[in-house]
C-alpha positions in Angstrom: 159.1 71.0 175.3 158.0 71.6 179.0 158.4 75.0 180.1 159.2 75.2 183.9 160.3 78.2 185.6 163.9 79.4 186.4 163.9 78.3 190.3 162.3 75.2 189.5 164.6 75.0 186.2 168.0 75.6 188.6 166.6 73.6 191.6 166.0 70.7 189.1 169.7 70.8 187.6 171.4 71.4 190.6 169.7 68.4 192.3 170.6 65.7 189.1 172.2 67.9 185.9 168.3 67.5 184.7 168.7 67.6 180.4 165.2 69.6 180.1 166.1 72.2 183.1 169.5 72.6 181.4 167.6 73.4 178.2 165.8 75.9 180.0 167.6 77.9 181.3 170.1 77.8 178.4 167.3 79.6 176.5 166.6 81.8 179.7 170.2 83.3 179.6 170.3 84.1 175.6 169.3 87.5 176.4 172.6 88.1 178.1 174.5 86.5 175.2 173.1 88.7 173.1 173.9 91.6 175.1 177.3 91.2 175.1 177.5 90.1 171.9 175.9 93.3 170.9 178.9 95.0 172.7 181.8 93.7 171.4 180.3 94.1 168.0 180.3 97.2 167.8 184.3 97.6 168.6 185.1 95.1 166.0 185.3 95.2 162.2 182.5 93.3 160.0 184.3 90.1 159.3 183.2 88.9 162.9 179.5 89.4 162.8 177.4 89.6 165.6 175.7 86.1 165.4 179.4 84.5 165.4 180.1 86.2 168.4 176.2 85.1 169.5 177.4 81.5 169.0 180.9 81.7 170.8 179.1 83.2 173.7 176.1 80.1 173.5 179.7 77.9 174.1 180.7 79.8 177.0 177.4 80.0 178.7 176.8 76.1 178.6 180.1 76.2 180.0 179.4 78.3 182.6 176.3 76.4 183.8 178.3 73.3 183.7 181.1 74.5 186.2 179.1 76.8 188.2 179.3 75.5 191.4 176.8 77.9 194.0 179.0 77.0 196.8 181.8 79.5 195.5 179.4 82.2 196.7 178.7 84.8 193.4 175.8 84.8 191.5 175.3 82.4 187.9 174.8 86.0 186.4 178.0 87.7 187.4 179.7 84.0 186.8 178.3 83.7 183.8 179.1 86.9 182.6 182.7 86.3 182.5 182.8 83.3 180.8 180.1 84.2 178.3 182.9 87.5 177.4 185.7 85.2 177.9 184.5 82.9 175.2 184.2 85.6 172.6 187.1 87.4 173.1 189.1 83.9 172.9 187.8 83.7 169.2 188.3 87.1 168.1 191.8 86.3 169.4 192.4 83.0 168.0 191.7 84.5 164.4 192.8 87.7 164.6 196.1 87.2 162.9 196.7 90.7 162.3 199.9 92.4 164.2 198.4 94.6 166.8 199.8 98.0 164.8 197.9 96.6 162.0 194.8 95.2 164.0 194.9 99.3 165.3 195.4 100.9 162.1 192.1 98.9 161.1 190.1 99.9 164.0 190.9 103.7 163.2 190.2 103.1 159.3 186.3 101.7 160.4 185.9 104.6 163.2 187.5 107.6 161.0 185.0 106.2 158.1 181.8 106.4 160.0 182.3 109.4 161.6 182.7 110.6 158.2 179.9 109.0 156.9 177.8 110.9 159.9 179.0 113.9 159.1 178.4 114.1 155.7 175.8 112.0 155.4 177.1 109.9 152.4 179.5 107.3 151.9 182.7 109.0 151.5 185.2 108.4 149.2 188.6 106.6 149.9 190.8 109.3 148.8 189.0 111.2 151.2 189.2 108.8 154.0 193.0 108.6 153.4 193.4 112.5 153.4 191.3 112.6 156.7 193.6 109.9 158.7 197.0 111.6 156.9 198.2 108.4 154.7 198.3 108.1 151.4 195.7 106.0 149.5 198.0 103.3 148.6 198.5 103.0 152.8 194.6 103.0 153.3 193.8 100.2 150.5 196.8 97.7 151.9 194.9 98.2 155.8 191.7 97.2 153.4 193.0 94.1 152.0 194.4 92.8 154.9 190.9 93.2 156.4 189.5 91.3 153.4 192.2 88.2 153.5 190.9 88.3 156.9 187.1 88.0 156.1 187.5 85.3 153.5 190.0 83.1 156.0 187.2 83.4 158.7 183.5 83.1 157.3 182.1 81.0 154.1 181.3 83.2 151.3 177.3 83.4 151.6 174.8 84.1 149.0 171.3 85.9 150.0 168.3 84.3 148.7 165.0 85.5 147.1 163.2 85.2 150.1 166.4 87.1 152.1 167.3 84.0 153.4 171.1 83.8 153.4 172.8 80.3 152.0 176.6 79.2 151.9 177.9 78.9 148.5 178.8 74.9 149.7 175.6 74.3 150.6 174.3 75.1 147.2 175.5 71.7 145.7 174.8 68.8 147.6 176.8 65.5 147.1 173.6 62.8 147.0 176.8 60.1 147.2 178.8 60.8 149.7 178.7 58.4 152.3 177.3 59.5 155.6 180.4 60.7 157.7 179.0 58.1 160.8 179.3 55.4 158.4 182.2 56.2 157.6 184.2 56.1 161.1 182.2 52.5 161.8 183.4 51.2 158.9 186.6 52.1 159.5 185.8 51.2 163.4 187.5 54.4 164.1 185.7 57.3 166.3 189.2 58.9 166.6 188.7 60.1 163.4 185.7 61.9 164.3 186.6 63.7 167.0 189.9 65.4 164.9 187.2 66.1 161.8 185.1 67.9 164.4 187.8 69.9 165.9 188.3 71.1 162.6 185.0 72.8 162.0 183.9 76.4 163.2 182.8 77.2 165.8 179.0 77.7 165.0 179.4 74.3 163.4 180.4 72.7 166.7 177.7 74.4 168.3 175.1 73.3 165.4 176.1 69.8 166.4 176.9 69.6 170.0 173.1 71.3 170.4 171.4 68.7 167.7 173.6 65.4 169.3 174.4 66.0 172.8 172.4 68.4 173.9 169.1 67.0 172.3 167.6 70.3 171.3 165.4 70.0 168.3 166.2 72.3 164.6 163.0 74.4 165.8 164.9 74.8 169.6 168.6 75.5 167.7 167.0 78.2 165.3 165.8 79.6 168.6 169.3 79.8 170.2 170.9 81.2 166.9 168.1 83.7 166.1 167.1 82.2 162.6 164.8 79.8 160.9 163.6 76.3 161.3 164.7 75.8 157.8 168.0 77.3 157.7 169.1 75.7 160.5 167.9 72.9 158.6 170.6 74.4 155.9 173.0 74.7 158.5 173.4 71.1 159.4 172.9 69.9 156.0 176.3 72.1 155.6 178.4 70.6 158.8 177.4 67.2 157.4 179.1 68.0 154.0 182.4 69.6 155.8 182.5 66.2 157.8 181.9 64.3 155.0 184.7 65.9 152.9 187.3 66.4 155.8 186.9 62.4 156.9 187.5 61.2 153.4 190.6 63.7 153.6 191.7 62.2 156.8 190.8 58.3 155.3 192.3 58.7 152.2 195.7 59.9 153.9 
């Protein structure tokens, strides 16, 4: 890939909506994804990890740089900014399913834990934990399982590797014969079908393939953008594919 700088990169996509320059600066304005990913990550529980956030925020910057109009007289930065913290907090939003006493209740569970855990040095026990925010422990396990229903309805269940590389448990069986899901929709000479399996994925996984098909980024490029390896975006894909594969013969079968 041709590496241009970010003046010629925005004169170049401001003049025609150049592909390469878009690239470009996409990959020059990660570091501010990550900073505000970094941000909200710390105010929220584990189930939304940092690289989700990372991803939603990828979503909202291309979005930014394709309605950013220079003419409306603020900077990409500040523009960006917005819609980069607007894209994450959309998600966290769309699955939080929690009642907001609830969702509040949680939040003071995590914080009364780790400032525990600080002063103390140790993991602390739940019947401490309950003592210290004056409920009972049946009270504190109940806001614990609500955060784990949440975990499991949000994120695939992964399994760590030998070499610390992390793998869904889906991806660890591949279906050799399953049809692709491509030949699936021209056989059945229907690309509606398609668009309603891909609205159904994740959003990483739409990001996974609007980077690899649209956007024309290479595995090497994506595992730049989402901070991991060659090969596990490799994994990745391999992963989406299979989730189209199953939700189109779903949709066909019906």
């Amino acid at each position: 890939m041709v590496i241009m700088s970010v003046n010629i990169a925005w004169e170049k996509y401001l003049a025609s909506r150049d592909e390469a320059a878009r690239r470009q600066l996409i990959l020059h304005y990660l570091p501010l994804v990550k900073h505000l990913a970094g941000r909200l990550a710390v105010k929220l529980p584990a189930f939304i990890p940092k690289e989700d956030l990372e991803g939603y925020g990828v979503i909202g910057l291309m979005e930014a740089l394709d309605k950013f109009d220079p003419a409306m007289g603020s900077s990409f930065d500040t523009y960006a900014y917005h819609r980069i913290r607007g894209a994450m907090l959309d998600e966290v939003r769309r699955q939080n399913w929690l009642p907001r006493t609830t969702w509040q209740k949680f939040q003071a569970v995590k914080s009364t834990r780790e400032r525990l855990e600080r002063e103390q040095g140790k993991v602390v026990s739940d019947e401490l934990l309950a003592k210290e925010m004056g409920i009972t422990t049946e009270e504190l396990h109940r806001l614990l399982g609500h955060g784990s229903r949440m975990y499991w309805q949000s994120l695939d269940e992964e399994l760590t590797g030998l070499d610390g590389s992390s793998v869904s448990k889906l991806d660890t069986v591949e279906d050799a014969g399953s049809p692709d899901p491509l030949s699936i929709v021209e056989e059945k000479e229907n690309k509606r079908l398609l668009t309603l399996a891909i609205e159904k994925l994740g959003q990483r996984d739409k990001l996974i393939l609007s980077l690899y098909y649209w956007e024309g980024l290479t595995l090497k490029e994506i595992g730049r953008v989402l901070e991991v390896s060659e090969s596990r975006v490799c994994q990745l894909h391999a992963q989406v594919m299979k989730k189209l594969r199953h939700t189109l013969q779903e949709m066909i079968c019906c």
